[in-house]
C-alpha positions in Angstrom: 0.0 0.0 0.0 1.9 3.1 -1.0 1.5 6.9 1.0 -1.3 8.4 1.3 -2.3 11.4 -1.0 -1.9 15.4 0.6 -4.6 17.2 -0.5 -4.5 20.8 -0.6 -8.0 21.8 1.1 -10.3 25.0 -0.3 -11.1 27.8 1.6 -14.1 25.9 2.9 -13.3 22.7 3.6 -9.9 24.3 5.6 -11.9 26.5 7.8 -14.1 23.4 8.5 -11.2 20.7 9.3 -9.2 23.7 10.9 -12.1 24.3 13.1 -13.1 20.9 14.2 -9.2 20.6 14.7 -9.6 23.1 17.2 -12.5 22.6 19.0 -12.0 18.8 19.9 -8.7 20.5 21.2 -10.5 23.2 23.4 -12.9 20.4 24.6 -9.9 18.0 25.7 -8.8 21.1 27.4 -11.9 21.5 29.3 -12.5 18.0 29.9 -8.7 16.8 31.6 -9.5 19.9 34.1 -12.0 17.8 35.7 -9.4 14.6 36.8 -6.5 16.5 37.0 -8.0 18.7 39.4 -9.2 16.0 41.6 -5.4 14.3 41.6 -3.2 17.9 42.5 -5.8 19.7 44.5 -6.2 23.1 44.7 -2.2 23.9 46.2 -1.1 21.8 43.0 -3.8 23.5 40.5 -2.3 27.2 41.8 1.3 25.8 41.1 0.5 24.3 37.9 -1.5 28.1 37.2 1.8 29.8 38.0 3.9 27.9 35.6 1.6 27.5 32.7 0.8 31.8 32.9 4.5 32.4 32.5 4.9 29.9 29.5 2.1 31.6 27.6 3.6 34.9 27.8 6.9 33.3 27.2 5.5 30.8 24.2 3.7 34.4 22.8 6.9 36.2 23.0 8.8 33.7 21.3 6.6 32.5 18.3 3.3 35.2 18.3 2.6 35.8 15.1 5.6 33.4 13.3 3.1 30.9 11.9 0.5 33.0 10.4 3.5 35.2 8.9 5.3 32.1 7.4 1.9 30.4 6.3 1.2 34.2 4.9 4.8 34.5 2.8 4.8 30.7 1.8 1.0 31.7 0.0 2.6 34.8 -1.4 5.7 33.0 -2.9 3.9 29.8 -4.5 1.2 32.2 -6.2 4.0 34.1 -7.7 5.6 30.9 -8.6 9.0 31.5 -6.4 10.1 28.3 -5.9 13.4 28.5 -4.1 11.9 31.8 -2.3 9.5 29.7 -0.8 11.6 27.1 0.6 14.5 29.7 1.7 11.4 31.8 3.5 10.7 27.9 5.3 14.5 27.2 6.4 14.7 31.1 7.6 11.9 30.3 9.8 13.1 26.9 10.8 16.5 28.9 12.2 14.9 31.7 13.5 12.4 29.7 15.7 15.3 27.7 17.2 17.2 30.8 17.8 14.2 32.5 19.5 13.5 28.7 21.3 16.9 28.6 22.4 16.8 32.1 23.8 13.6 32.2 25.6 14.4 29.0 27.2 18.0 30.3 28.2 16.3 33.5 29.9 13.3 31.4 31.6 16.2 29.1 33.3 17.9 31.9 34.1 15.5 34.1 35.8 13.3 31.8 37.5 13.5 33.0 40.4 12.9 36.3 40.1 10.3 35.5 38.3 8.6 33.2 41.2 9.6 36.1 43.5 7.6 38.4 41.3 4.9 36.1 41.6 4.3 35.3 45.4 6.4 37.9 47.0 6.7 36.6 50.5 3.8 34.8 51.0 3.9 31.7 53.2 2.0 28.6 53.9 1.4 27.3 50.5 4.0 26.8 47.3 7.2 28.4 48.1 9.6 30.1 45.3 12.0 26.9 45.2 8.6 25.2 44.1 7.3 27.8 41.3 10.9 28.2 40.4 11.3 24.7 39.5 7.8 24.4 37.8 9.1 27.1 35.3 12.2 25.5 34.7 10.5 22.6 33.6 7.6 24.0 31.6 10.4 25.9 29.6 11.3 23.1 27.6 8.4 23.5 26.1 10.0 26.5 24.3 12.5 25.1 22.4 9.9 22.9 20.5 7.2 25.3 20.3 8.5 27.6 17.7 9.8 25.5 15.4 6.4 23.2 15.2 4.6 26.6 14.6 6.8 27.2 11.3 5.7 23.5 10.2 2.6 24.0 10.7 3.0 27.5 9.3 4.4 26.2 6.4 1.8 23.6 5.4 -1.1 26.1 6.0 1.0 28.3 3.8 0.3 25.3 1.2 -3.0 25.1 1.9 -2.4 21.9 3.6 -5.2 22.5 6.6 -5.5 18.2 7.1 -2.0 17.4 8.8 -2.3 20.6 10.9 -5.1 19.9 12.3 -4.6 17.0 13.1 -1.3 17.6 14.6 -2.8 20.0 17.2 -5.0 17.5 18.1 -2.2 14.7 18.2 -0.4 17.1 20.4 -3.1 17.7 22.9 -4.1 14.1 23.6 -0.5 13.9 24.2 -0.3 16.1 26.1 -3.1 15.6 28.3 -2.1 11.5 28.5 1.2 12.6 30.5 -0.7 15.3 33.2 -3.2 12.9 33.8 -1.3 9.2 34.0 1.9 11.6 35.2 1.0 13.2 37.9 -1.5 10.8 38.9 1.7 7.9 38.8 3.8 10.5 40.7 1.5 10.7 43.4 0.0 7.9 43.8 2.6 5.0 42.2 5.9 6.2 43.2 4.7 8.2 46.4 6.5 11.8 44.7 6.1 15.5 46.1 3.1 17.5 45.1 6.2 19.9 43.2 7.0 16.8 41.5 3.5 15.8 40.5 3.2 19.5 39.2 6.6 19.4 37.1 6.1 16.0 35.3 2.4 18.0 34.6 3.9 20.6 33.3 6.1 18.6 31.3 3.1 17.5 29.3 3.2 20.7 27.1 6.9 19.3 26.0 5.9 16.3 25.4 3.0 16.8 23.2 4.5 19.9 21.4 7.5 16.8 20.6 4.8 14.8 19.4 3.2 17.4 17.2 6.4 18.3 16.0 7.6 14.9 15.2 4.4 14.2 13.0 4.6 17.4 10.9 8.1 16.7 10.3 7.1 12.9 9.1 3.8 14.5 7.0 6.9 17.4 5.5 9.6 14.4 5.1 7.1 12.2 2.6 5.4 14.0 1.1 8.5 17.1 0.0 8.5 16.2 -3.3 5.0 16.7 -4.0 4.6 19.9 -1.7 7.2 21.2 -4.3 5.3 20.6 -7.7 2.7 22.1 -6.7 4.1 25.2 -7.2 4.6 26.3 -10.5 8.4 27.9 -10.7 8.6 30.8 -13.0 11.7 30.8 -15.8 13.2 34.0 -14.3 12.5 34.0 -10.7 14.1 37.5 -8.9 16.7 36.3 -6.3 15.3 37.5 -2.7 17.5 38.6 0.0 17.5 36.8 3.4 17.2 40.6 5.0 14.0 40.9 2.7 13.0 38.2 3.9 13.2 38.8 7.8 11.5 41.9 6.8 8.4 40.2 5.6 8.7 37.6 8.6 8.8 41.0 10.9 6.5 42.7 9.3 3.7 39.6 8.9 4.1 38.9 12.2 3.8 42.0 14.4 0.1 42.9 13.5 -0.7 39.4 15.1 1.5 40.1 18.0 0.1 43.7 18.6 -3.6 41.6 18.5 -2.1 39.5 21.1 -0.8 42.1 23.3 -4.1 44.4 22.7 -6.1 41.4 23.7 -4.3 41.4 26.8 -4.2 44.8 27.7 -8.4 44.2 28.1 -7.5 41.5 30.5 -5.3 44.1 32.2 -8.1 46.8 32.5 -10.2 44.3 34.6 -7.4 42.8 36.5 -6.2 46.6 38.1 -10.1 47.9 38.4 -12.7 45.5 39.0 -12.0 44.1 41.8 -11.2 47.5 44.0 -14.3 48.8 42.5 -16.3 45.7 43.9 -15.0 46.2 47.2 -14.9 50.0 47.3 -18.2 50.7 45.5 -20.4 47.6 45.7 -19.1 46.9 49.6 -17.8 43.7 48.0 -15.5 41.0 50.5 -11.9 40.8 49.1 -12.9 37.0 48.6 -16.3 37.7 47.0 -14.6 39.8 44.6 -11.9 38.1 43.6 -14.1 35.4 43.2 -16.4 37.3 40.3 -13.2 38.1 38.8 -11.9 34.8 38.4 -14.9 33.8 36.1 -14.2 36.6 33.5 -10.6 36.1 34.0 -10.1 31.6 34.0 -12.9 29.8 34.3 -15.1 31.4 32.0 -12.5 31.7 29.1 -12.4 28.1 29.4 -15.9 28.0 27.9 -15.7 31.0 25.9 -12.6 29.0 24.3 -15.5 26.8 21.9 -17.0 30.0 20.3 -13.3 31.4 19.7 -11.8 28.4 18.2 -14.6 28.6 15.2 -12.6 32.2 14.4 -9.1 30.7 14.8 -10.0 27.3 12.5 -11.9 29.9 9.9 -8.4 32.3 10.2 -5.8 29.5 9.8 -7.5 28.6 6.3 -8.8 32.1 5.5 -4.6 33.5 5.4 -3.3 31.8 2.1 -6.6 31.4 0.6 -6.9 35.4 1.0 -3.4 35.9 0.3 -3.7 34.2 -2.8 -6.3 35.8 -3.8 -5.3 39.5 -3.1 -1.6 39.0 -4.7 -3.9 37.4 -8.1 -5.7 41.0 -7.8 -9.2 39.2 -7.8 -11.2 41.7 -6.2 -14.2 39.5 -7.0 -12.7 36.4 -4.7 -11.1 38.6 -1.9 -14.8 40.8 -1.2 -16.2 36.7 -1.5 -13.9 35.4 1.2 -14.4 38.3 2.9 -18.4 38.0 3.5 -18.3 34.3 3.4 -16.1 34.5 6.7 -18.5 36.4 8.0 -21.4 34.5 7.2 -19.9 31.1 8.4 -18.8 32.8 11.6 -22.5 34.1 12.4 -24.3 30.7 11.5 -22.1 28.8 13.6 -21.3 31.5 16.4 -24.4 33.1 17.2 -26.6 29.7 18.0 -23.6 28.3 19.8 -23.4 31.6 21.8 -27.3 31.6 22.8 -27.4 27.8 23.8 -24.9 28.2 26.4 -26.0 31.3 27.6 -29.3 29.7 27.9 -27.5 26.3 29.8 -25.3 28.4 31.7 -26.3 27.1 34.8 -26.1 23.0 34.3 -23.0 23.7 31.7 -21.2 25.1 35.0 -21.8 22.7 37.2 -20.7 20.1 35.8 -17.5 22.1 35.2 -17.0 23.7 38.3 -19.5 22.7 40.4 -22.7 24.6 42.4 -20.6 26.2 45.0 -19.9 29.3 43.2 -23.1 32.2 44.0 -22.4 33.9 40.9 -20.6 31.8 38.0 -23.4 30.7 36.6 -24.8 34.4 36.7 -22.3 35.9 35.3 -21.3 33.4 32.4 -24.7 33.6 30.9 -23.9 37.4 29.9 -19.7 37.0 29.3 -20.5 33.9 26.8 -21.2 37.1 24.2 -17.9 38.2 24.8 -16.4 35.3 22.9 -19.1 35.8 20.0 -18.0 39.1 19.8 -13.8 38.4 20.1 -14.1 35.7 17.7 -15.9 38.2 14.6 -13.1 41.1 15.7 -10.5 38.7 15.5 -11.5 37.5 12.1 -11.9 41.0 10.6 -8.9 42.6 12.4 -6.9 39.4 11.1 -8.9 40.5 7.5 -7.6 43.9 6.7 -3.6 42.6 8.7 -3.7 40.2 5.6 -5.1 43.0 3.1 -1.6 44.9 4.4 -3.6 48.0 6.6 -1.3 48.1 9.1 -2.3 51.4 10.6 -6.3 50.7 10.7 -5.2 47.5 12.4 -3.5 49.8 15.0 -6.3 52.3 15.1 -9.1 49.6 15.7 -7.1 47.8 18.2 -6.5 51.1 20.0 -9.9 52.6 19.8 -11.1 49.4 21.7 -8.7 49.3 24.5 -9.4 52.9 24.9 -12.8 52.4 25.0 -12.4 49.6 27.8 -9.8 51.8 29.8 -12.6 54.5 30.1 -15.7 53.1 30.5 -14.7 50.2 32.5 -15.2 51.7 35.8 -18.3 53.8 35.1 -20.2 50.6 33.9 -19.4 48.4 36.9 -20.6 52.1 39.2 -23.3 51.9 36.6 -25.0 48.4 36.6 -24.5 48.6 40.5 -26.6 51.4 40.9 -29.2 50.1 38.9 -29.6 46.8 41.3 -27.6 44.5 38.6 -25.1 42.6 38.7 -22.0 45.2 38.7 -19.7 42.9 37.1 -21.9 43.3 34.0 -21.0 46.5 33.7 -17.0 45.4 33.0 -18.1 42.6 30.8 -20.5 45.5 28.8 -17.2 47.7 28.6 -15.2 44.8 26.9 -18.2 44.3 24.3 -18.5 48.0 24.0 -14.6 48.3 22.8 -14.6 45.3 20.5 -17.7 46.4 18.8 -16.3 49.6 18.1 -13.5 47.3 16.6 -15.2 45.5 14.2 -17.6 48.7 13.1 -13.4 50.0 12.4 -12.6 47.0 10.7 -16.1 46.8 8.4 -15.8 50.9 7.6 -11.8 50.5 6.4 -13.0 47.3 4.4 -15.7 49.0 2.6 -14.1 52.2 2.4 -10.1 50.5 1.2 -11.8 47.6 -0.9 -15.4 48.4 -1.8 -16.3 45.6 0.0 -20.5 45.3 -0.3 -21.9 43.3 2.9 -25.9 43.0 1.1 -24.8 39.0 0.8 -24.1 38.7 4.5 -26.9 41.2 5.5 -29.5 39.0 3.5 -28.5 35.8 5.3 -28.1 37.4 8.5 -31.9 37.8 8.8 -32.3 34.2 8.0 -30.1 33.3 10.8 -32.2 35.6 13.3 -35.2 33.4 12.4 -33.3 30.2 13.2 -32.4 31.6 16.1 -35.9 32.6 17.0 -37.2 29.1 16.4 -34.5 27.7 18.4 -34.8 29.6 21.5 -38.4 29.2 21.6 -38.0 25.8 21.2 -35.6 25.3 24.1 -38.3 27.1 26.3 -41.0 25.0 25.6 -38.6 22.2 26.9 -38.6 24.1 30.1 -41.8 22.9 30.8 -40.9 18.9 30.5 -37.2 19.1 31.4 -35.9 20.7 34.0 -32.7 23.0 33.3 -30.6 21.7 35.6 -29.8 19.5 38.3 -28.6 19.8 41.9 -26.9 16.6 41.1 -24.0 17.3 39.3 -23.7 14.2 36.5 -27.5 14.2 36.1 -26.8 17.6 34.5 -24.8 16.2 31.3 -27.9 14.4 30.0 -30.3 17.8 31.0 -27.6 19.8 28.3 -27.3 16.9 25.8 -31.2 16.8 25.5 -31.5 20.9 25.3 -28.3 20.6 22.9 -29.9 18.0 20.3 -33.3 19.6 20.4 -31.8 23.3 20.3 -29.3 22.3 16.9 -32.4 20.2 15.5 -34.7 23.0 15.4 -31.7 25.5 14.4 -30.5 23.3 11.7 -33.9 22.3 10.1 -35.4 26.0 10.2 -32.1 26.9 8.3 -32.2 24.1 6.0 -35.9 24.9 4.7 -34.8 28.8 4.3 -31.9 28.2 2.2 -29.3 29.4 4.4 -27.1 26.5 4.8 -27.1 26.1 1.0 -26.2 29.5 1.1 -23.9 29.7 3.5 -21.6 26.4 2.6 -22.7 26.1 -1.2 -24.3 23.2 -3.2 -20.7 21.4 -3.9 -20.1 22.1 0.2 -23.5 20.3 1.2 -23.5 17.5 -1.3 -20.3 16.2 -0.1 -21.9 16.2 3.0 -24.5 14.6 2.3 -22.5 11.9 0.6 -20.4 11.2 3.3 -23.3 10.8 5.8 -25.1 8.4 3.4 -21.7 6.0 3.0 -21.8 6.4 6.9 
């Protein structure tokens, strides 16, 4: 039996296997939190907190951007027919990512301590800095694999190769999750270890699948390089392109998606230094009680928000060289297509997703977290709309970065945050006095500045490209009536099934029933009005179908 066919994937058929990709990831996420939990404990769970923050910042500082620059230039280069280009852009980024690997890992060795210092000060009684210190030691091997499996996968998104990435992320996860669980658990309870030892072979898990995801894109790259190659065809005369050129490009690619990082923190940054001293000084909040509210915007409730946002991040990974191509062609035609296709895609799938769990907010957290928290449930129902309105910003912001606006993607990223900074504060003062719930009023501030973001992001689209949105305004009112349908659907159920359970398992079949009626409804009211034809396309839908009749 010889090796199996890479197929290049459409823009379609990417954002739909980039998107599964990455929502079975998020859920494996959300699911190893439950047993993982239960082995470290809540001592372990703040260790393993400390060291994983750090290698986020660390991981974004050494690779933000890289892949979605590389997958960007390797697009630009095979449209243009530049061969060697191409693969001289790919072994750039190869070196660049193990220099940048090497050096983040050097400085996280090096400064670990100071960096657990930073991080519980002189606090006693729980994990001490010799613990957090050696937890970052250990996480930062992670670093030197990290950046170089992002230009692989970089590269074969570049190609258009969405398949092998996708699966790759998922590969990595499940191996990565195999050595927290079976790890820590082992340490504990097998070889009688430390809690700081449990925590470290935990942490270790990001290494280890990041190896594993690295060591299957390089297979997938290794077979299949000589027919990644003729799929491009060279031109006679191809213009000899500096290294320095392209850097440039790498540089230049790459910061936009940084500065979207670092933006999107800087909201996170605006809560963390004023919502909980407004709770306590102007809603006569408890420390506890409103570090407690905080915590749902700021971890636990990102956790579920993750599933909306990963529809944007699958639809963005295949929407880069597909848009890329299509811009450097000059097809106006394709690139305003793309454009509103994007959005359409991102609205049928979102906005139902987005109202179903605000609607089984309360049973979805439970059997997460548990009943013990007054307010989670509360306040997810309302910051679930956050991650509808994050994941449509970070598709059009990503839009016009690819389309080469650089300063609009400044100005709509900085309008936003501005907008946050200053109403923040008000809103929380705000929703208080009116007898709501006052973190609403930080969660309204966050939806207030990305909104203004993507109103930025469609003006500059229109205004740059002559972009028309009448194809995704026309669907968009079909969508409402799905939704319509759907929600009054689930509150007829109300009246048979109960919405959720005190009894914390018996709530998984309460949200599978709501779930399967809810996407029923949804999907059948959209089928009879055309929208999913519209949305996927005849070709999309027949295939399909086809597969589910084999099935």
């Amino acid at each position: 039996m010889g090796k199996k066919e890479l197929k290049q994937n459409s823009f379609l058929n990417g954002a739909f296997i980039a998107t599964m990709g990455i929502v079975i990831t998020k859920v494996l996420g959300m699911l190893y939190v439950i047993p993982f939990y239960a082995i470290i404990g809540e001592q372990g769970g703040a260790l393993y907190g400390y060291a994983y923050t750090i290698y986020l910042l660390f991981q974004s500082l050494s690779c933000a951007g890289i892949p979605n620059a590389i997958s960007k230039i390797i697009s630009e280069y095979q449209t243009l027919g530049y061969k060697n280009a191409k693969e001289k852009a790919f072994k750039i980024g190869r070196r660049l990512a193990i220099f940048m690997g090497i050096f983040v890992f050097i400085i996280l060795v090096l400064f670990a301590p100071f960096i657990a210092k930073a991080i519980i000060g002189d606090l006693t009684g729980g994990n001490t800095l010799k613990d957090v210190t050696y937890v970052i030691r250990v996480i930062a091997t992670a670093i030197l694999v990290v950046p170089i499996l992002s230009i692989y996968r970089g590269y074969l998104e570049g190609h258009k190769f969405i398949t092998p990435t996708a699966i790759s992320q998922v590969v990595e996860q499940v191996a990565r999750i195999i050595v927290i669980i079976f790890g820590s658990y082992a340490a504990l309870n097998v070889f009688h270890l430390s809690l700081t030892t449990a925590v470290g072979v935990a942490t270790f898990g990001a290494t280890a699948g990041a190896l594993v995801g690295y060591l299957y894109l390089l297979d997938k790259v290794f077979k299949h390089k000589k027919e990644i190659n003729e799929i491009t065809e060279a031109k006679k005369e191809e213009p000899v392109i500096s290294t320095k050129e392209i850097l440039g490009k790498i540089f230049f690619y790459a910061l936009p998606f940084i500065m979207i990082d670092v933006f999107k923190s800087a909201y996170n940054f605006v809560d963390m230094t004023t919502l909980v001293k407004t709770l306590v000084h102007t809603a006569g909040y408890t420390t506890v009680a409103a570090e407690n509210s905080m915590s749902v915007i700021s971890t636990w409730g990102n956790k579920l928000n993750m599933i909306i946002v990963s529809i944007s991040t699958g639809l963005i990974i295949s929407l880069i060289p597909n848009l890329t191509s299509s811009s450097v062609k000059g097809d106006k035609k394709d690139v305003h297509h793309k454009i509103n296709q994007t959005l359409q895609i991102l609205l049928f799938l979102s906005v139902p997703m987005t109202i179903g769990l605000s609607f089984l907010a309360k049973p979805v957290w439970d059997v997460f977290y548990g009943s013990k928290s007054a307010v989670g449930a509360q306040i997810m129902a309302y910051y679930i709309f956050v991650a509808l309105i994050i994941s449509t910003y970070t598709a059009l912001v990503s839009i016009v970065q690819v389309l080469k606006y650089y300063k609009e993607v400044f100005i709509s990223l900085f309008t936003g945050v501005l907008i946050k900074s200053l109403t923040n504060v008000y809103l929380i003062k705000t929703f208080y006095n009116l007898g709501l719930q006052p973190v609403y009023g930080s969660i309204t501030a966050t939806i207030l500045g990305y909104l203004a973001g993507i109103v930025l992001c469609l003006h500059y689209l229109k205004k740059k490209c002559g972009v028309s949105y009448k194809p995704t305004i026309k669907i968009t009112g079909k969508i409402i009536l799905a939704d319509v349908f759907m929600i009054l659907a689930l509150f007829l159920v109300k009246f048979v099934v109960p919405i959720s359970s005190s009894i914390r398992l018996l709530n998984i079949p309460i949200i599978l029933v709501y779930t399967i009626i809810g996407a029923s409804v949804y999907l059948l009211v959209s089928y009879k009005s055309g929208v999913i034809d519209e949305v996927l396309g005849k070709e999309m839908l027949n295939k399909i179908k086809r597969k589910a009749v084999r099935r």
